[in-house]
N, C-alpha and C positions, 0 to 999 in steps of 0.2 A: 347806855343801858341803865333801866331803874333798878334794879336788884341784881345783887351777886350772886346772879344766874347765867350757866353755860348749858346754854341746850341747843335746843331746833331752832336754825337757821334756814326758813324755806327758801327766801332767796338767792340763800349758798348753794341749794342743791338744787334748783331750779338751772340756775347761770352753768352749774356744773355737770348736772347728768338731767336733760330736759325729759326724755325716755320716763325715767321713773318719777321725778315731780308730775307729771302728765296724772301717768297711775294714781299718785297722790289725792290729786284736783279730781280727778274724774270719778275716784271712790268715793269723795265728800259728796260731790253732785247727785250721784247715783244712791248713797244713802239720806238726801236729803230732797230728792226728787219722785221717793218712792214710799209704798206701805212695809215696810218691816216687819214681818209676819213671823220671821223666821223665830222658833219658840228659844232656844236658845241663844239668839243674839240679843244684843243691847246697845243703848250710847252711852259710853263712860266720858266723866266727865274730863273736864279742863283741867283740874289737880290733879287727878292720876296719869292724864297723859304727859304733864309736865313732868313727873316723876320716872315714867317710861321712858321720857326723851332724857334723860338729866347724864352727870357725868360718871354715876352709879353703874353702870354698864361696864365701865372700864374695870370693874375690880374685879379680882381671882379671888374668892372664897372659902374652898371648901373645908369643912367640919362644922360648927356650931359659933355660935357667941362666947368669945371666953376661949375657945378650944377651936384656932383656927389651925393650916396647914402651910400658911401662907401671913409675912408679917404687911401691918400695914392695915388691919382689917380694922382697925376699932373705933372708926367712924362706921362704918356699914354694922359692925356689930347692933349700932344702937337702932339700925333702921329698923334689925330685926328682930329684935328684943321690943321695939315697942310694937310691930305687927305681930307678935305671939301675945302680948299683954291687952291687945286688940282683942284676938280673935276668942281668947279664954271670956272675955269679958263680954264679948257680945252673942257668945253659943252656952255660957255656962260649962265651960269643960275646963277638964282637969287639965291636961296637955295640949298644945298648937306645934306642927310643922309646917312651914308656909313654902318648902323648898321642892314642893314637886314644879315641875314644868307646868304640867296639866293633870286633868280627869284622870286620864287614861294613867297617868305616870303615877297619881296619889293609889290610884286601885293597884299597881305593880309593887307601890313600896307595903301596903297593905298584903297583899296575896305572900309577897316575902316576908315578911314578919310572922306570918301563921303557919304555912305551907312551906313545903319542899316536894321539887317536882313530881308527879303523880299521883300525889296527893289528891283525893277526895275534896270539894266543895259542892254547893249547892246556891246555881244562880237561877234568876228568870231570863228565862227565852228570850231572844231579840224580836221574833214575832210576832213576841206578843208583848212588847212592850220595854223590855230588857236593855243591857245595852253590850256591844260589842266584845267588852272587858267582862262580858260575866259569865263568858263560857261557849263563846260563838268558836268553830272551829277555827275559823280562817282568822281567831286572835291569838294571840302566845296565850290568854287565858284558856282556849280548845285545847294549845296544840302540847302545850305543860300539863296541865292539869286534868285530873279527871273529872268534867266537870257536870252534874246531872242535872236537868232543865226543869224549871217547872213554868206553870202559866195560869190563865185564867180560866175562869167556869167560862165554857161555850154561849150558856144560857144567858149570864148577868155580865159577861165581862168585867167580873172586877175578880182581883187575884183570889185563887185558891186554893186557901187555906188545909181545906182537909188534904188536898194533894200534896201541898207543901212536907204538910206533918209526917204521912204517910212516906213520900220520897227518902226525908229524911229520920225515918226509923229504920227503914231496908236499907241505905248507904250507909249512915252514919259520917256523916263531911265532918271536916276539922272546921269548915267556915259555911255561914250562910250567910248569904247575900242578899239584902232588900233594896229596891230602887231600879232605876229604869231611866228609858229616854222619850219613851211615850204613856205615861200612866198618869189620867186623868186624873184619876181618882186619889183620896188617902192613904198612904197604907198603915195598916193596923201594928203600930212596932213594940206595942206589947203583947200581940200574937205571935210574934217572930222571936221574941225572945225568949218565951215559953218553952217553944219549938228547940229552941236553940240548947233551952237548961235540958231538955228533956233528952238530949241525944251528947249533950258535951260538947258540943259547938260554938266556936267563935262566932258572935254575931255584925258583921258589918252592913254598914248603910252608907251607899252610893247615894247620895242626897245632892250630886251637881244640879239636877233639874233644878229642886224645891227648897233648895240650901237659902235664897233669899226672902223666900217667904218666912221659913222660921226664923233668919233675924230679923225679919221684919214683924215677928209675933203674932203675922196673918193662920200661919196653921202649926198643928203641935209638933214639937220637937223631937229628933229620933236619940236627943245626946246623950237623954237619962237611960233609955235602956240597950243602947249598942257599945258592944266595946271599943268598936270605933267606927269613925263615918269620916269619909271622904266625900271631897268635892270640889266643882270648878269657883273659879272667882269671877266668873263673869257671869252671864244669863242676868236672870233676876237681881244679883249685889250689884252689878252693873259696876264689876272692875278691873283690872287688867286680866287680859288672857293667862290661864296659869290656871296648878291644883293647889291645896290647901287640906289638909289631916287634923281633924282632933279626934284625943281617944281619953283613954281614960288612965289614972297618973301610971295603974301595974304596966300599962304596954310602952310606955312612954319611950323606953330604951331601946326595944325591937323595931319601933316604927322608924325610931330617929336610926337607927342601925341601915335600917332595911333604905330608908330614903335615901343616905348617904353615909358608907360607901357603897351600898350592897347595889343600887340601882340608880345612880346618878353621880358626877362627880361635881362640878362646881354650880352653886346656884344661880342664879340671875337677880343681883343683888337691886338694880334698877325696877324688878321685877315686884320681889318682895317688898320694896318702898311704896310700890303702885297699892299691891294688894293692904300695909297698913293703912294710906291713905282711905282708900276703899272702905276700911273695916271702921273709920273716922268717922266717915259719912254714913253707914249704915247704922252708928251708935243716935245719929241726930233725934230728933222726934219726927221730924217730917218722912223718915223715912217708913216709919209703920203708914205714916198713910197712902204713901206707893203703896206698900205691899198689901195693902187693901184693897186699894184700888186696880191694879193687878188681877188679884182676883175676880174683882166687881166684873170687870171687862172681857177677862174672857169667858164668864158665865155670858154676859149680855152677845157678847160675838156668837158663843156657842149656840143661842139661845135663837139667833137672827141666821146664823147658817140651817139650821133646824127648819125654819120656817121656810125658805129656798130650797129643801126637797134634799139637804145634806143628813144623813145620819149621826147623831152624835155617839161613839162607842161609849161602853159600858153607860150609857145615857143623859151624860154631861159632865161637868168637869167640877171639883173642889178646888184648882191650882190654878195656874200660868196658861196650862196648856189643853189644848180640846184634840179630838183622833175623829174625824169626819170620814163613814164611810161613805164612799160614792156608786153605790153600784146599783143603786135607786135609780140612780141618774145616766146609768150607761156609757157616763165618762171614766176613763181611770185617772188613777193619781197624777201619773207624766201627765196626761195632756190638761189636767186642772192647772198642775203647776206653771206650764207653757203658754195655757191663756192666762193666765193671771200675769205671769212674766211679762205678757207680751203689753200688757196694759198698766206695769208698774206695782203690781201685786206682787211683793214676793214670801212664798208661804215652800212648803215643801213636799211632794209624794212621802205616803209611808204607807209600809204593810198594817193592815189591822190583823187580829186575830184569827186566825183560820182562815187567812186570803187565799183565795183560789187562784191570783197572780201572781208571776218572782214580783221581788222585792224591786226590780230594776222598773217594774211596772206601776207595782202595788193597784190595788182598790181604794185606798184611800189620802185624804192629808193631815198633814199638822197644820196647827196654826196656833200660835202667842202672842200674848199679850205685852208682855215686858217694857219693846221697843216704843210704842206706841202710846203707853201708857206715860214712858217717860217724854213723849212730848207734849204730855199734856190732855190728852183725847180721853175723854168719859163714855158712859153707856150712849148716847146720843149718835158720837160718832162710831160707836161697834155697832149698831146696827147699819147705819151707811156701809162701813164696810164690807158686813153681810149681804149685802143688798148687790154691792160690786161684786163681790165673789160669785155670786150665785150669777149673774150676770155673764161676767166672764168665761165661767164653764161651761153655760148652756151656748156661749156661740161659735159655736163648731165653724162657721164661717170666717169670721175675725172682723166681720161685718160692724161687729159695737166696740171693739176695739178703742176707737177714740175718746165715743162716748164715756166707756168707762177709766179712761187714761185721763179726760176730764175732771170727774170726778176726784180720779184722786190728787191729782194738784189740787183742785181745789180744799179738800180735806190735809196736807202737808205743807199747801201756803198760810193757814189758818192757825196751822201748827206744826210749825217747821222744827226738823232736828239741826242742834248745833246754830240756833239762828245768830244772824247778824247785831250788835256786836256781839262778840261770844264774851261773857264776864269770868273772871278766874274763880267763878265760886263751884258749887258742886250744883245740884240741879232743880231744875224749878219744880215749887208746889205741887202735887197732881192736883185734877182736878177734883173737886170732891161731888161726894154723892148726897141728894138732898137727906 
């Protein structure tokens, strides 16, 4: 062995449990044999999965740096003390907790920090862009809280605002909530917080979508005017799966309270190592020109499904991600999804706003940029893959199938994720734009 490292041994777990090494090989094939659409996924790199795999797993945690429950901690303390000195540094905030699990888990230690059950908030809709955690019934944020919906103008699809305002002067929430999981658009987070002063409202921001774009400097930040914003480390930062908190220094104690012990007990210290690593690579230079380029791309994708007869909602996209109505086209979301599937396309059904199908159906898709950008592919290759897409849905037979399963090898042989050899650095240049 070169280095005094203990980690992943795949030919140990190969020899040992053939079953799951299979799963292993067969996910790399199938994320490297296909289009990566999905707006929320990404390839994290070589370092952070070396940190995932390491022998940080093994340690019991819980409490903070300095103020553990458990002795033994003060090698991992320092993992996480440099991923808080990380994350202040490259969001501009006063506070970092990096110990939620995920999204879902950072919005849970957020919503306890502010509220107590029954409590009044104010989230956006799920369909209308929203996300699960911001007040859907069928999440502990419906089924706890009381929690009232707002959404978009019918007309422009982009959030509104006067609704917003209005909701919340007739409820009066302890919290409002900005952000989503399909909102192409910007959101204006100094109208939210206006809103916010004006009724005595906590203001928070769900920024898991768009969280990589602002550290990447691609679009403005929600940190100066929310009291806190949550969010995932993967998508756009492109780092381990998990959530991530900053707020501002007065909450610092409630959120750390609310995290652990109010809604979590020991962290996943292998985890938090992943996510500094992460926050390492996104401090780089090269990584503002991802998240440029990110952008660049799914404007140009958005811009090439448009032209194939897909609808762009609220009329194209400022971020990652595009909301493609189909009902121009007489296919629904499932069966886009399923031709695309079937041909190596993988993107996702979603409801748009005021769909007239369940959500099991939808009218429309998602589709990102993220993945795809991080192998390298520029506006050249988003319109190809507009070209596939639009291809794919219209053949109700499965007749071009090949044809367009052609294609897309040929578009991820050119630029392959995770290519061969894989180097232990973080990730290659994007492509840039003339």
């Amino acid at each position: 062995m070169s280095t005094p490292y203990w980690g992943p041994d795949f030919d140990a777990l190969a020899a040992f449990d053939p079953d799951i090494a299979g799963v292993v090989t067969d996910e790399l094939d199938r994320l490297r044999g296909g289009l990566q659409l999905i707006a929320s996924e990404n390839f994290t790199s070589p370092a952070v999965l070396a940190a995932l795999g390491s022998t940080l797993s093994n340690k019991y945690a819980e409490g903070y740096p300095g103020r553990r429950y458990y002795g033994g901690c003060e090698v991992v303390d320092r993992a996480e003390e440099i991923g808080i000195a990380r994350a202040k540094e490259l969001f501009g905030a006063e506070h970092a907790n990096l110990q939620p699990h995920s999204g879902a888990n950072a919005n849970l230690a957020a919503y306890g920090a502010f509220l107590s059950p029954g409590d009044t908030f104010l989230g956006m809709a799920l369909p209308h862009g929203g996300h699960l955690t911001h007040g859907t019934k069928v999440s502990f944020s419906g089924k706890w809280f009381n929690a009232v919906q707002y959404g978009v103008d019918e007309k422009t699809e982009h959030i509104d605002y006067d609704q917003v305002r209005d909701l919340a002067r007739e409820h009066r929430p302890k919290l409002i909530v900005a952000g989503g999981s399909a909102i192409p658009r910007l959101i204006d987070f100094a109208a939210f917080r206006e809103i916010a002063d004006e009724v005595g409202a906590i203001f928070m921001v769900d920024a898991a979508h768009f969280i990589g774009l602002v550290a990447g400097k691609a679009i403005p930040s929600p940190v100066p005017y929310a009291d806190v914003v949550t969010f995932t480390t993967h998508k756009v930062l492109r780092g381990p799966r998990g959530g991530a908190i900053v707020c501002k220094a007065e909450h610092a104690k409630a959120i750390d309270k609310s995290a652990f012990p109010m809604m979590q007990g020991g962290p996943l210290m292998h985890a938090v190592a992943a996510k500094a690593v992460n926050f390492k690579e996104c401090l780089q230079p090269g990584y503002q020109a991802y998240a440029r380029q990110v952008i660049a791309n799914a404007q140009a994708l958005t811009e090439g499904l448009a032209d194939e007869g897909l609808r762009p909602v609220a009329g194209g996209t400022d971020t990652h991600l595009a909301l493609l109505d189909l009902q121009g086209t007489g296919v629904t979301g499932a069966d886009a999804e399923a031709r695309c599937g079937a041909a190596g396309i993988v993107l996702n059904k979603n409801a748009i706003p005021f769909d007239p199908q369940p959500a099991s159906v939808a009218s429309g898709i998602r589709v990102g940029s993220p993945a795809v950008t991080t192998q390298g592919m520029a506006e050249p290759e988003m319109k190809s893959i507009a070209s596939l897409i639009g291809t794919a849905i219209r053949d109700s037979d499965g007749s071009r199938t090949a044809e367009v399963a052609a294609g897309v090898r040929e578009l991820v042989g050119t630029h392959p994720a995770y290519p061969h050899p894989t180097r232990p650095t973080a990730h290659p240049e994007p492509a840039r734009t003339a």
